[in-house]
C-alpha positions in Angstrom: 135.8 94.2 -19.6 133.4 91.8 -17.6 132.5 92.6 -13.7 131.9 89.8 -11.0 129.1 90.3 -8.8 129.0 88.0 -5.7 125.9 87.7 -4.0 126.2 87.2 -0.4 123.0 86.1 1.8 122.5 87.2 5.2 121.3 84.1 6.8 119.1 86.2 9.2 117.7 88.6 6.5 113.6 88.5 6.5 112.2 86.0 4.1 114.9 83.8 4.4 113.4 82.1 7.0 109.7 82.5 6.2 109.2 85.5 8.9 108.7 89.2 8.2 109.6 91.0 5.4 110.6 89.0 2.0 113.3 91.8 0.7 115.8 89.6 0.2 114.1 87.3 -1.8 112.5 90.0 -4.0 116.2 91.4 -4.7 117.6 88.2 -5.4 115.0 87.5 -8.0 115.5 91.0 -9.6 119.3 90.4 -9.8 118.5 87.3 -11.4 116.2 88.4 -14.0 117.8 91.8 -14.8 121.6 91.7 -15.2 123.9 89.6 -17.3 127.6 88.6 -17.4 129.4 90.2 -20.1 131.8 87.8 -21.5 131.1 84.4 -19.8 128.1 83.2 -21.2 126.2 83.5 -24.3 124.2 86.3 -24.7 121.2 86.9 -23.0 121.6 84.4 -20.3 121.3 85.8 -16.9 123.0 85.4 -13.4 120.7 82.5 -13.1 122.9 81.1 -15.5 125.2 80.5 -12.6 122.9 79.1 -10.9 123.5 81.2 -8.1 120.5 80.8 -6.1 120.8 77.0 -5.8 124.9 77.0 -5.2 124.9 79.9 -2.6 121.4 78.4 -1.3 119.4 81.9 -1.3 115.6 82.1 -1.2 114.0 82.8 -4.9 110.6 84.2 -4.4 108.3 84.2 -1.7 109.1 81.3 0.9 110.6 79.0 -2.3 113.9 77.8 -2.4 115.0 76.4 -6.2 116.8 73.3 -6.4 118.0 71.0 -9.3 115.0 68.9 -9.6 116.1 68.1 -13.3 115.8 64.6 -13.9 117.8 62.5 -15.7 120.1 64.5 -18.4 122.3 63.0 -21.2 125.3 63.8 -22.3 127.5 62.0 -25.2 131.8 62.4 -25.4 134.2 61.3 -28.2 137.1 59.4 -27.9 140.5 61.9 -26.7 142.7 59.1 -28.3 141.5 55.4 -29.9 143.3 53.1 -32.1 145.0 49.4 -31.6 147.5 47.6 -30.6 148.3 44.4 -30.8 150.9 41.2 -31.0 152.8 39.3 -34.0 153.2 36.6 -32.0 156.9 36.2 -32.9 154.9 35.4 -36.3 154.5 31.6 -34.9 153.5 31.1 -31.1 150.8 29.1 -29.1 147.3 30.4 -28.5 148.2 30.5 -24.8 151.4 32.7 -25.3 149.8 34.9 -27.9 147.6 35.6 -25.7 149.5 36.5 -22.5 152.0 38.7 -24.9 153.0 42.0 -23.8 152.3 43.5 -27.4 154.8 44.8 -30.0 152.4 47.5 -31.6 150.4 49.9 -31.9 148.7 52.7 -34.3 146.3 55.6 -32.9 145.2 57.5 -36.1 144.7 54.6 -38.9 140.5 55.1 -39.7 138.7 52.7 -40.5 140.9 50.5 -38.9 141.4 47.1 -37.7 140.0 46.8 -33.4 140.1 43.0 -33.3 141.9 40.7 -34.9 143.1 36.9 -35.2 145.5 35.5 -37.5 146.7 31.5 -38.0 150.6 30.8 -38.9 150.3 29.4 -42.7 151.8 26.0 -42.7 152.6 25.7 -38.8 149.6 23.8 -36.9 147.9 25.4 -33.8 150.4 28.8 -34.4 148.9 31.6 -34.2 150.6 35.2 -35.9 148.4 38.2 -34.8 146.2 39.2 -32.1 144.5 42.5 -32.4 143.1 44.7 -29.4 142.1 48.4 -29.4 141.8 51.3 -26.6 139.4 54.1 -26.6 139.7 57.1 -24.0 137.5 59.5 -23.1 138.1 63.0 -21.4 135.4 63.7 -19.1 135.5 67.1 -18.0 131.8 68.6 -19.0 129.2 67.0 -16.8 128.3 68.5 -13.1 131.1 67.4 -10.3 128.2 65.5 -7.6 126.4 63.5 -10.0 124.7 59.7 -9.8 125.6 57.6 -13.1 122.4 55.6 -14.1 123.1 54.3 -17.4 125.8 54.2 -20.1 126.1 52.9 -23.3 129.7 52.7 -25.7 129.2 52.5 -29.2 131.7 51.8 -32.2 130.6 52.0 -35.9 131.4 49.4 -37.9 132.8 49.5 -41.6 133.7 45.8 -41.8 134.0 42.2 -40.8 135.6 39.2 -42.3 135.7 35.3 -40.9 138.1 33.1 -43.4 138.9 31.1 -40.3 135.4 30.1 -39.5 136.1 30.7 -35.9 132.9 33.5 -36.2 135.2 35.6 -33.0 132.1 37.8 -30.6 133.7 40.9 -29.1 133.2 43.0 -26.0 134.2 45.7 -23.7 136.4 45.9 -21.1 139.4 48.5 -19.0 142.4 49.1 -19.9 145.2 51.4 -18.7 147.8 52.4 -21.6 150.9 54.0 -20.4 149.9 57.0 -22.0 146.6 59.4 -22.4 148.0 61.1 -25.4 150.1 58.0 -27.6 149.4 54.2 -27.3 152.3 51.9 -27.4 152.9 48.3 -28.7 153.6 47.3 -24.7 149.5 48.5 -24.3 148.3 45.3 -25.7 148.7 43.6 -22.0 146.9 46.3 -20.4 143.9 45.5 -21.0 141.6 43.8 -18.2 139.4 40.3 -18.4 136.4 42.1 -16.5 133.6 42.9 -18.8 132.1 45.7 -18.5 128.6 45.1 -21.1 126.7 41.5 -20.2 126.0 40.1 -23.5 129.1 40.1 -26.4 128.2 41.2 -29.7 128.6 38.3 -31.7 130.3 37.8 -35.3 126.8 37.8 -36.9 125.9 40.7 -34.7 128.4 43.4 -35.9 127.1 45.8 -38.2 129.2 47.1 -40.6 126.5 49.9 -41.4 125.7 51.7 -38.0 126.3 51.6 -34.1 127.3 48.4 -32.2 125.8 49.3 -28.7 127.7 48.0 -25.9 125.5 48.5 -22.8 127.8 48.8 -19.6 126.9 47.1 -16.2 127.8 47.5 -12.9 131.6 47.3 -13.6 131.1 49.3 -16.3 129.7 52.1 -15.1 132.1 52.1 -11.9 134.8 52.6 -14.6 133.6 56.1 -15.6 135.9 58.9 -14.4 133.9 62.1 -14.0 136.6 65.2 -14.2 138.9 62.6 -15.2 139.8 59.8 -18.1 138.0 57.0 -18.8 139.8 54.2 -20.2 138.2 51.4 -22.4 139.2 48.6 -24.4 137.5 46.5 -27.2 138.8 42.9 -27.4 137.7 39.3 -28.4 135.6 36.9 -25.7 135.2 34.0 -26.6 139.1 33.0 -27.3 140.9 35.8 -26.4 139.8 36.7 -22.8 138.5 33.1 -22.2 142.0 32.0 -22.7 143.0 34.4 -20.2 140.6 33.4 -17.5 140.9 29.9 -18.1 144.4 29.3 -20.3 145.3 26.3 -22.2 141.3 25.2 -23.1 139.7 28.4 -25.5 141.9 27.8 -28.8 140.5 28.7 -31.9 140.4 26.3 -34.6 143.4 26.1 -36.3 143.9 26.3 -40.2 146.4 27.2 -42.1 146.7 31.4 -43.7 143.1 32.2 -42.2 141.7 34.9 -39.9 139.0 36.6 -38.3 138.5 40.6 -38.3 136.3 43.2 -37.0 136.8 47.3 -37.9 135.4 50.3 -37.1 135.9 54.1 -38.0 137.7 55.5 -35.3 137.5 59.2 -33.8 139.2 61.0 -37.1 136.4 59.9 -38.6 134.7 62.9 -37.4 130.5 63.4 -37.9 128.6 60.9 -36.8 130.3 57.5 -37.2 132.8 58.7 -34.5 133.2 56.2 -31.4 131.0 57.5 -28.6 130.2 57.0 -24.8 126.6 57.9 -24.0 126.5 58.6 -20.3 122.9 59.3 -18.6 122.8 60.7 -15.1 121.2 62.7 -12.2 122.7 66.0 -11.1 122.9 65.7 -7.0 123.8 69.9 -6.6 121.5 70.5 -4.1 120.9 67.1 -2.8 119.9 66.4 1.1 119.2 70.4 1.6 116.5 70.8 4.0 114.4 74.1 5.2 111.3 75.2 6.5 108.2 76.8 4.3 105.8 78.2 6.1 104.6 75.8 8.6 105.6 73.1 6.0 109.1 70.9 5.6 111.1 70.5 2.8 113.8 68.7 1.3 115.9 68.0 -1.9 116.0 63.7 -1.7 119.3 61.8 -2.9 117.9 62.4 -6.8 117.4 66.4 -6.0 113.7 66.1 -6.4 112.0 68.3 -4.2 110.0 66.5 -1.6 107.3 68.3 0.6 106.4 67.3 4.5 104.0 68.4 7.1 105.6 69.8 10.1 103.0 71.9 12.4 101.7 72.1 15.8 97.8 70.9 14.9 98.5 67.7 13.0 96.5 64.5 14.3 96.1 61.9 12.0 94.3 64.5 9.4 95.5 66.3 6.1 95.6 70.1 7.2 95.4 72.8 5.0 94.2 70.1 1.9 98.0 68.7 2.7 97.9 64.9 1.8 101.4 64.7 0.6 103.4 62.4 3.6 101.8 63.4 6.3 103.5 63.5 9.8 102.1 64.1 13.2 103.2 66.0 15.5 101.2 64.0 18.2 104.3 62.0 19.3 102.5 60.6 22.6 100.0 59.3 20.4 100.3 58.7 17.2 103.9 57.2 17.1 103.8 54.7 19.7 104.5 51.1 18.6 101.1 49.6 17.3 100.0 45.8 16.9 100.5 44.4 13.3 97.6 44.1 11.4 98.7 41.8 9.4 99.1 39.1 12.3 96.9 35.9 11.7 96.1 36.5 8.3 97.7 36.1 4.9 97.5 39.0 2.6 95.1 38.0 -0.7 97.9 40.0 -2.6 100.4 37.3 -2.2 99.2 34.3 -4.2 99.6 34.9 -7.7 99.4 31.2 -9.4 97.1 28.5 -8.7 98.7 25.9 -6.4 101.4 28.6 -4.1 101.8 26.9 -1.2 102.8 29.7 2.2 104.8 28.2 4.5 106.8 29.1 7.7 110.9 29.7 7.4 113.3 28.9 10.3 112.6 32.4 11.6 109.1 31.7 11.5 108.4 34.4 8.4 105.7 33.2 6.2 107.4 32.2 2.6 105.9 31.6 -0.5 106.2 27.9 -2.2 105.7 28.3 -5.7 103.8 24.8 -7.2 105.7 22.4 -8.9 105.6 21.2 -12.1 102.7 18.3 -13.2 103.8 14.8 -11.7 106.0 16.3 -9.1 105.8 15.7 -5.2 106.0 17.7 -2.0 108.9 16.4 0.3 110.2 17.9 3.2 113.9 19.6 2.5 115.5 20.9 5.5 118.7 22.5 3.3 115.7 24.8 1.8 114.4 28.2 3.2 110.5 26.9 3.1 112.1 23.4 4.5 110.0 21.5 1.9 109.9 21.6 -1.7 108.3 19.9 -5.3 110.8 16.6 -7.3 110.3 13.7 -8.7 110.5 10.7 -6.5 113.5 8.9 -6.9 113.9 5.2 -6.8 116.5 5.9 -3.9 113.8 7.2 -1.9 110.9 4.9 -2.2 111.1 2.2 0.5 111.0 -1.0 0.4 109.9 -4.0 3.4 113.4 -4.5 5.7 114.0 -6.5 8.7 115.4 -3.4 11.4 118.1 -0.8 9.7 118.8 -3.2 6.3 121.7 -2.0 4.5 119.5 -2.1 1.2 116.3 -1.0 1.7 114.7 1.0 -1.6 113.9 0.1 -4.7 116.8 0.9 -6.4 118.9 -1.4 -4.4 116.1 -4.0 -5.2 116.8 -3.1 -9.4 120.6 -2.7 -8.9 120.8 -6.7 -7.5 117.7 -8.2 -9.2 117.6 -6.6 -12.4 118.6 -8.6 -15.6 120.8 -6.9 -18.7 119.0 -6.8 -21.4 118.4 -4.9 -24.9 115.0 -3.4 -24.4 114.5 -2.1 -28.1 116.1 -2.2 -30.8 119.2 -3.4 -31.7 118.9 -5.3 -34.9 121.9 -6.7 -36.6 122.4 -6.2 -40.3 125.1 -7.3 -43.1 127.4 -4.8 -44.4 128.3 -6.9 -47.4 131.8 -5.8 -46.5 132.9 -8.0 -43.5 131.6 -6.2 -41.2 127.8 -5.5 -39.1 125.6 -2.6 -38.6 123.6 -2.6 -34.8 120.8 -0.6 -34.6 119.9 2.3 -32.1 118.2 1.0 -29.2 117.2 0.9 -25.4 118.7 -1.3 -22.8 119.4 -1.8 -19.5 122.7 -3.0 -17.7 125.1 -1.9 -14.6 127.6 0.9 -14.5 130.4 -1.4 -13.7 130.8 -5.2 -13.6 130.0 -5.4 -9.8 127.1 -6.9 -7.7 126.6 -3.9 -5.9 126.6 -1.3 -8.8 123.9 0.8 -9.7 121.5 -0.3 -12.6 120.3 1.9 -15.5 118.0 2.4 -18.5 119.9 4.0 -21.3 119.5 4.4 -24.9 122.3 3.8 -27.3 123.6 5.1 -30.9 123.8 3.2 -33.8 127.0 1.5 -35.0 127.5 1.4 -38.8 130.6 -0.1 -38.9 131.3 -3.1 -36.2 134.7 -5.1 -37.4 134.6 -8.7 -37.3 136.9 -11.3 -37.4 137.1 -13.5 -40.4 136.8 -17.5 -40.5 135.6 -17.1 -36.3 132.5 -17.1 -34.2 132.1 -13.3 -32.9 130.9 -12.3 -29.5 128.7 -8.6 -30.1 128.0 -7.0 -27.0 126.8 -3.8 -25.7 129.2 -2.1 -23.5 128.0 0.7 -20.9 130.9 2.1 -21.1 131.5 4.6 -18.1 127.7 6.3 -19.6 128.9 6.3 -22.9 127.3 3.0 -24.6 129.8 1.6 -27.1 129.3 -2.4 -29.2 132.4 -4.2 -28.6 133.4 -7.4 -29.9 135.1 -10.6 -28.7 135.9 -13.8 -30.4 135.5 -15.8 -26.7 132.3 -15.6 -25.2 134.4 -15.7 -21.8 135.4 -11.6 -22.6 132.6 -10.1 -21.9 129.9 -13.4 -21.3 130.0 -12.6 -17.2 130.3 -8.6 -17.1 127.4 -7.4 -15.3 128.2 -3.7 -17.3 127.6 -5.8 -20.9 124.7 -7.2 -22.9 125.1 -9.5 -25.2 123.7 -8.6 -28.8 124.2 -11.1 -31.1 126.6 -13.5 -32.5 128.1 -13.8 -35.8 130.6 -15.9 -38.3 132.6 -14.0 -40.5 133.1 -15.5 -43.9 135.4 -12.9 -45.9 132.8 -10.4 -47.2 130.1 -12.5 -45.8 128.9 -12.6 -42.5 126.1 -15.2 -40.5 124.6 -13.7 -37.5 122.2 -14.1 -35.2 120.4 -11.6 -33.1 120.0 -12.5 -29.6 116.6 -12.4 -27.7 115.5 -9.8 -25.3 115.8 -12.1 -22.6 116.3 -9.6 -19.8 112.4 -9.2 -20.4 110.5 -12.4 -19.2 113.8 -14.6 -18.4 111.7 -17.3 -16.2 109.1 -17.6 -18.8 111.5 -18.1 -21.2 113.4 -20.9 -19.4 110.1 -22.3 -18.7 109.8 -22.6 -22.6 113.1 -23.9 -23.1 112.9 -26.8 -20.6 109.2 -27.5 -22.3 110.4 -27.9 -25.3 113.5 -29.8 -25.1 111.7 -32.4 -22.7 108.2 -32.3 -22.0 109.0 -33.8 -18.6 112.1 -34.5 -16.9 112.5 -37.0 -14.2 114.6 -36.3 -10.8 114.3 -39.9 -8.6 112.1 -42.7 -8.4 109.1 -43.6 -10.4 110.8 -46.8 -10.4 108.8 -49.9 -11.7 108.6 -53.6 -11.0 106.3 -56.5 -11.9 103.7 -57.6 -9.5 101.4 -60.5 -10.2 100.1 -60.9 -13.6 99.9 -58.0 -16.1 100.5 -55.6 -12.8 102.7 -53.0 -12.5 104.3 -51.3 -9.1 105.5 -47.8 -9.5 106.9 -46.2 -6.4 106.6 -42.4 -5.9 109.3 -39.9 -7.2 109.7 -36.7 -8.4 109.2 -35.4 -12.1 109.5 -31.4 -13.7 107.6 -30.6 -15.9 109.4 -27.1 -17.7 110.4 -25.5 -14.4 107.5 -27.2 -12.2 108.3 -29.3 -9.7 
């Protein structure tokens, strides 16, 4: 039969304190070294097993108190109950609906088994028959009851993976909340959340089917774990499944016919090491925020339980005493605690620029703030919506000024482009003959409005190829290049009137059909150099055109009289 022995600590005993005698202490650390608990704990271990001295907070040794002070510790559960559930679907229903199903089974002791799963409806287009989820619970009951979580990581083994569909389905971790803690049910399948609780999704390609698939949990993740309590996971699909949840109607897989995508794992009957696990890492806080004198020294157990060391005597003044360097404080509160100038004021600290070309500048509460540089080709313009009020673009058109009479309602160069640029192809273009009644265009460049209006915005833009432009036979086509909303498209007409005056169309070319044969005729860039090029036209047509007079008349013998007039000559007047 075992026997309890309770220590009790006179609080004013000698030694507790640091005064007198250190009895107390010297008992306590005989107790602890000497006697065991018959029964309770393995054999050997001591009443320091308990730790008694850091739970009933009694001095150990001369002037030392013993706290924690153990780092982080590890410690790694298996599931209490796993397995999945999931929905038939009716055998034929929507992606939507499938997915917002309350479930109609479920299965906690298959291994290996089936945790994600998603099956089309043979023969019945965008109907889906299956969707697998799984749950995983773990009792956690062993770990200290004032701890500090920093880390945890959930991990599934996998033993296969299989992707008929081609969908290639990612997977990840998230709540859920079965009915039960000791039997899943079909109705589980809508328990679980849309929250995830690991950052990056393990992709199709990731899974191993030979070893661990690590699930690192975040914030949300860790918030989930119960300590003394159950902790309730779930494994399901991301990219469809939950997306579909979050945002329904737009995350479909694609749809065809008898295929599917799986994932497995072993589950906890597995036993060994290929069990599912939950790896938690934390800080024990026992003993935590305890403070007590040493001596003429402070101490203290910070929020970790580290034990932290302070100076707290009467002839402290700005110098280590007793070879103490470790946080200092003085007790010369008239002096050395008084409010005192900032160094720092009217200088910037050397520390603070770290790349060639950091700019400091002043915030609105006039705190100095770093500008990083901006990249090559990039100006400095004042931003008022930023914290440093300035910072590095590009110089749009919309901002670069032009000369204006007052407050001009167009006044930048992009106005000036939007009314006085000319469509035009820039590059490329060229027609070709298909040999088939119909044209291929070539990629190019061009230039043209957004919409067929005067004030509309002008653009550069390059356009796609298009191998296949329909013509119609025995007529003169119209082939033009159609902005097209920011998606350039060639559209045809058989009246140049269709397009001819849209300011959001440039005309490419014209061509007869002949049944297989077609006559074209690609057009000039004449958006580039139009006034030489009417220059040319009017030269070569007629070398000189006459407007009025010039007229002649006969005067005397072999004399002419010519009055004056006006003559162009191309477009020079």
């Amino acid at each position: 039969m075992g026997e309890l022995i309770i220590l009790v600590p006179k609080r004013k005993v000698a030694g507790y304190i640091g005064a007198g005698s250190d009895a107390l202490a010297n008992m306590v650390n005989h107790v602890a070294s000497s006697l065991t608990i018959p029964g309770s704990v393995p054999t050997g271990d001591t009443v320091d097993y308990w730790n008694v001295i850091r739970e009933l907070r009694i001095p150990r040794g001369t002037d030392k108190f013993r706290g924690s002070g153990s780092g982080e510790q590890t410690s790694t559960f298996y599931p209490s109950l796993d397995g999945y559930v999931f929905d038939n679907g009716n055998q034929s229903l929507t992606w939507s609906a499938i997915v917002a199903e309350p479930g109609t089974t479920a299965n906690d002791f298959a291994n290996p088994t089936t945790i994600m799963n998603i099956s089309a409806k043979p023969g019945e287009a965008d109907k889906w028959m299956t969707l697998y989820r799984s749950i995983f619970l773990f009792s956690i009951s062993s770990l200290p009851q004032n701890i500090s979580i920093s880390s945890a990581v959930f991990s599934v083994w996998g033993s296969a993976k299989v992707d008929s569909a081609g969908i290639a389905p990612d997977i990840n971790v998230y709540g859920s909340n079965p009915a039960s803690t000791s039997a899943l049910v079909g109705g589980d399948f809508d328990s679980l959340g849309a929250t995830a609780f690991c950052d990056t999704p393990i992709t199709y390609a990731g899974w191993d089917t030979a070893g661990y698939n690590d699930f690192t949990l975040n914030a949300a993740g860790l918030a989930a774990i119960v300590n003394r309590g159950i902790t309730k996971f779930g494994l399901r699909n991301a990219n469809y499944d939950v997306a579909e949840e979050n945002d329904p109607g737009n995350h479909a897989p694609n749809w065809t016919s008898g295929t599917g995508a799986t994932l497995q794992s072993y589950m906890v009957e597995q036993g060994g090491g290929r069990r599912p696990k939950l790896v938690v890492t934390y800080i024990d806080l026992a003993g935590a925020g305890a403070t007590w004198n040493e001596g003429s020294n402070l101490r203290s157990f910070d929020e970790n339980a580290i034990e932290r060391k302070y100076i707290h005597t009467d002839d402290v003044d700005d110098t280590p005493v007793n070879g103490e360097t470790e946080f200092p404080i003085s007790s010369n509160w008239s002096f050395d605690h008084v409010a005192a100038a900032d160094p720092h004021v009217g200088y910037v600290l050397e520390s603070l620029l770290d790349a060639k070309g950091d700019l400091y500048v002043a915030s609105a509460d006039n705190t100095p703030v770093k500008l990083t540089v901006g990249a090559n080709n990039e100006y400095l313009v004042a931003a008022s919506g930023e914290t440093t009020g300035q910072k590095w673009q590009t110089i749009p058109a919309t901002d670069v000024e032009v000369s204006e009479l007052s407050t001009a309602t167009y006044d930048d160069v992009q106005d000036y482009e939007n009314f006085f640029g000319d469509r035009t192809i820039l590059t490329g273009g060229a027609i070709s003959d298909n040999g088939d009644g119909t044209l291929t265009v070539a990629a190019g460049t061009a230039w043209a409005k957004e919409t067929d209006s005067d004030t509309a915005v002008g653009k550069f833009f390059d356009f796609s190829a298009d191998n296949s432009v329909a013509l119609t036979d025995v007529t003169t086509n119209y082939i033009y290049l159609d902005y097209n909303g920011g998606t350039p498209q060639i559209v045809v007409a058989t009246s140049i009137l269709t397009h001819g005056f849209k300011q959001d169309h440039v005309l490419v070319g014209t061509s007869f059909r002949d049944g297989v044969i077609s006559h074209f005729h690609h057009v000039d860039t004449v958006g580039i150099g139009r006034m030489g090029r009417v220059d040319m036209h009017h030269r070569e047509e007629h070398a000189v055109h006459r407007v009025d007079g010039i007229v002649t008349s006969s005067v005397g013998t072999r004399n002419l009289s010519i009055t004056a007039g006006v003559l162009y000559e191309g477009i020079s007047r």
